[in-house]
N, C-alpha and C positions, 0 to 999 in steps of 0.2 A: 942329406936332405931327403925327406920322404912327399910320394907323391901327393897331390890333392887328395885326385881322383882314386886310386886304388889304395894308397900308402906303402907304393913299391918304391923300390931304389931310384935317386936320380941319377943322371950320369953329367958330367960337363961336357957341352959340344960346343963348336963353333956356329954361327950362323950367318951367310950373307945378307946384306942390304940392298935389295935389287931396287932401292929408291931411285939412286941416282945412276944415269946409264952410265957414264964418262968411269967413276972408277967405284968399286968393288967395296964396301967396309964388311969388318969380320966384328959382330956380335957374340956376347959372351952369351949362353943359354942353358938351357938343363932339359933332357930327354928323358921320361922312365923306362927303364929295361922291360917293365913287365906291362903296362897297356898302350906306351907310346906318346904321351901325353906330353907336350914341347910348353916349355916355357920360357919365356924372352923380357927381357925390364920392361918392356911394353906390356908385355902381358900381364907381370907381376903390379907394375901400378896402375892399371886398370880396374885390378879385384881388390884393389886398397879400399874398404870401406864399403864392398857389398855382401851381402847377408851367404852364408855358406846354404849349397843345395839342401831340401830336401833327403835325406839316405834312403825313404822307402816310396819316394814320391807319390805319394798319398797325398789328398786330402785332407785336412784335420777334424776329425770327427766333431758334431755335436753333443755337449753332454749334457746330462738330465739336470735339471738345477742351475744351469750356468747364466739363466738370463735368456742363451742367445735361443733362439726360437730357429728349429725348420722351415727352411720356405715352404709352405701352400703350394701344391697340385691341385690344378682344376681339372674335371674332367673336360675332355674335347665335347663338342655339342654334336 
């Protein structure tokens, strides 16, 4: 499995469930070796169905032709 976030190695770890005080469960998870990045089934069906980041987190420019128009700066008074 390669990471989201960097697409480095995952590894399989265990993970506790510190929900319940009384007893302990061990979750299955995946760790990347190279930024750290923990994932848990929780985690994984949470990002079922959301749009992937941005890679250069920019803006998406205006382009000439498209329709969409610049918003208008006013000057201050």
């Amino acid at each position: 499995m390669n990471c989201p976030r960097c697409q480095g190695l995952m590894a399989t770890i265990r993970l506790e469930d510190a929900g319940n005080m009384t007893s302990c469960q061990l979750l299955p998870g995946w760790q990347c070796l190279l930024c750290g990045e923990v994932i848990d089934p929780g985690i994984a069906a949470n990002r079922v169905g959301h749009h992937e980041p941005w890679r250069d987190r920019t803006r998406p420019r205006y382009l000439a032709g498209s329709g969409a128009s610049k918003p208008k700066r006013t000057k201050p008074r």
